[in-house]
C-alpha positions in Angstrom: 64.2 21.9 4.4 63.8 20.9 1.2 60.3 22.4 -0.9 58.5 22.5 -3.9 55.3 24.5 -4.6 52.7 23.2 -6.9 49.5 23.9 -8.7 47.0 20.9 -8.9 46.2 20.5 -12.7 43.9 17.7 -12.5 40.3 18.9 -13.0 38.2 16.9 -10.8 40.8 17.9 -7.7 42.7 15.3 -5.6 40.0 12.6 -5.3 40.9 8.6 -4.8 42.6 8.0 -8.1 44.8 10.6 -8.1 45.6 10.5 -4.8 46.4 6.7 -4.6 49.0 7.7 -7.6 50.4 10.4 -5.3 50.6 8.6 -1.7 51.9 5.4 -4.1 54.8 7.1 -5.5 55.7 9.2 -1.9 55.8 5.9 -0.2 58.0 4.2 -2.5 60.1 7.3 -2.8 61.5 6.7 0.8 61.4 9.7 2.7 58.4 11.3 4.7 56.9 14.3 2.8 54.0 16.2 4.0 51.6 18.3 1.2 49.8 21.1 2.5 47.9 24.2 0.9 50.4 27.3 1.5 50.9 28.7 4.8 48.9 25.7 6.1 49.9 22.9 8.1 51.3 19.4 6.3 50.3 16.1 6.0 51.6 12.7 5.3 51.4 12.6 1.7 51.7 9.1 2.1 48.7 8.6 3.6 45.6 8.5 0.8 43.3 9.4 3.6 45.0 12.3 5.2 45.4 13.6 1.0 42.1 12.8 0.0 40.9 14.8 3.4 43.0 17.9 2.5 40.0 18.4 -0.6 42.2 19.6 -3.1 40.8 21.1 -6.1 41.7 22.6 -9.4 44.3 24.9 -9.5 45.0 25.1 -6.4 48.3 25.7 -5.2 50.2 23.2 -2.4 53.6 22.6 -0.8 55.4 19.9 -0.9 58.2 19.3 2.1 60.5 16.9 3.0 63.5 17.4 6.0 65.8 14.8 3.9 68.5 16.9 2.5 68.7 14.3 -0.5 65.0 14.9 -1.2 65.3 17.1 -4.2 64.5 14.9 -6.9 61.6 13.3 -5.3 60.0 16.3 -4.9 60.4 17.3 -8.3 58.8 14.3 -9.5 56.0 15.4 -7.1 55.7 18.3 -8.6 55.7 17.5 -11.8 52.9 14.7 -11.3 50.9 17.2 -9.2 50.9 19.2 -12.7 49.9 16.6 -14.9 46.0 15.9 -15.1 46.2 12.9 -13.3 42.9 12.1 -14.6 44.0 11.5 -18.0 46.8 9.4 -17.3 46.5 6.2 -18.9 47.6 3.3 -15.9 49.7 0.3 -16.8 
């Protein structure tokens, strides 16, 4: 199963606005992914509820999982968004 491990760099943690840019760009990415802090269980990062109630913070680490094999890219645009300060993102 496809994975990817990330460290949250936005400083105020995974509240609405990042999250709705998270759960936005899973949904349209077409395949079910679950985030979850390591060795915990997943949830649908699609969902901005189920993310926002995982309380993310800081620098903390989280998995990102997918079971479709031609998942790869999608979860290193995860990744890589997850390591961005979301907060200072400018939105167009």
């Amino acid at each position: 199963m496809p994975q990817r491990r990330a460290v949250l760099a936005t400083t105020s943690g995974l509240h609405a606005r990042p999250a709705a840019l998270l759960t936005r760009r899973v949904a349209d990415g077409g395949h079910l992914v679950h985030i979850a802090r390591e060795g915990q269980p997943g949830v649908d990062a699609s969902s901005i509820l189920l993310v926002m109630g995982l309380r993310l913070q800081h620098g903390e680490a989280v998995e990102l999982t997918c079971d479709a094999p031609d998942a790869e890219p999608l979860l290193d645009e995860l990744a890589e968004l997850l390591a961005t300060d979301l907060d200072a993102v400018e939105l167009a």
